[in-house]
N, C-alpha and C positions, 0 to 999 in steps of 0.2 A: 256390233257397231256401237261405239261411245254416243249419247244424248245429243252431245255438243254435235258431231255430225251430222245426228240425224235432223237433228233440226235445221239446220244449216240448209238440207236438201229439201225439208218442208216448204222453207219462207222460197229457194227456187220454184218450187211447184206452185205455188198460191199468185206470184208476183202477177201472171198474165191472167188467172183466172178473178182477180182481183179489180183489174180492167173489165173485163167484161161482166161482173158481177156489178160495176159501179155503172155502165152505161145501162144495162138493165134495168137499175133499180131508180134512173133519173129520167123514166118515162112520162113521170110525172111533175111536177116542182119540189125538188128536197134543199132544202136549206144544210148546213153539215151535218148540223147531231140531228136531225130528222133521219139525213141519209145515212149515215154512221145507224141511228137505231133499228130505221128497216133492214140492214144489212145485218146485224148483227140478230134482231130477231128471226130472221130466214135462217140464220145458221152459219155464216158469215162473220167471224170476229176479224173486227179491225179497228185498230188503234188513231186515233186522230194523226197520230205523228206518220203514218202512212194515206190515212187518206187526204186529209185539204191539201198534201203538195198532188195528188194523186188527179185529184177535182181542177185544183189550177192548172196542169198539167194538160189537162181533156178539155181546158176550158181556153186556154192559149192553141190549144191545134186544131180547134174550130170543134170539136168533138159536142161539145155542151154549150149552150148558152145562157150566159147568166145576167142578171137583174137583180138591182137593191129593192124592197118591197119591205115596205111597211108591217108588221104583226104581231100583235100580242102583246103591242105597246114599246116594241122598238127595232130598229132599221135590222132587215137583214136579208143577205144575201143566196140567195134562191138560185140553183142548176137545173137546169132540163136539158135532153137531148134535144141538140141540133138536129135538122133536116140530112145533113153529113153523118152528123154523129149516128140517126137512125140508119143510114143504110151501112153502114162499119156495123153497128150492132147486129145488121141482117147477117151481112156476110160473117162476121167473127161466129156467129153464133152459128151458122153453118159449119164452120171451118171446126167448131167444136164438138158439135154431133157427130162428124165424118170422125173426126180423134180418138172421139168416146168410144164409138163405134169400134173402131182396129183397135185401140186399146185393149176392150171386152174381151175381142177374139184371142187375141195376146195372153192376157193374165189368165 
């Protein structure tokens, strides 16, 4: 299989796991490139141009909630998981482990 393919089939695989890696990791308060950096230091590369439409996205469907906050000497905007957003996280994250799971037995 030609590159251009394969990649093609990568960014399909990553799309949803990219959601739930972004609800994960907004446990706490991550402003973008905070969350962009813990993501990408986990293991996790992603591109700004995929994640703040990704953040506004989770953040318009009630998924996150967000606030301007002051820091480090200027205004910025801070996500965290919503009370919604936590339980999507509970259950997606189930819904993941049962997948991993069949998958394992699979491959």
């Amino acid at each position: 299989m030609d590159e251009k393919r394969l990649n093609k089939l990568r960014l399909e695989l990553r799309r949803g796991v990219l959601i739930l890696a972004v609800l994960g990791a907004s446990k706490t308060p991550q402003y973008g490139y905070s969350l962009r950096k813990h993501l990408i230091d986990s293991g996790i590369d992603i591109d700004e141009g995929t994640l703040y439409p990704l953040i506004r996205r989770l953040a318009e469907q009630g998924l996150l909630d967000s606030e301007w906050k002051h820091a480090e000497g200027r205004e910025r905007r801070y996500y965290q998981l919503s009370e919604v957003g936590s339980q999507v996280l509970e259950q997606l994250s189930a819904d993941w482990r049962n997948m991993n799971s069949s998958l394992h037995t699979i491959l």
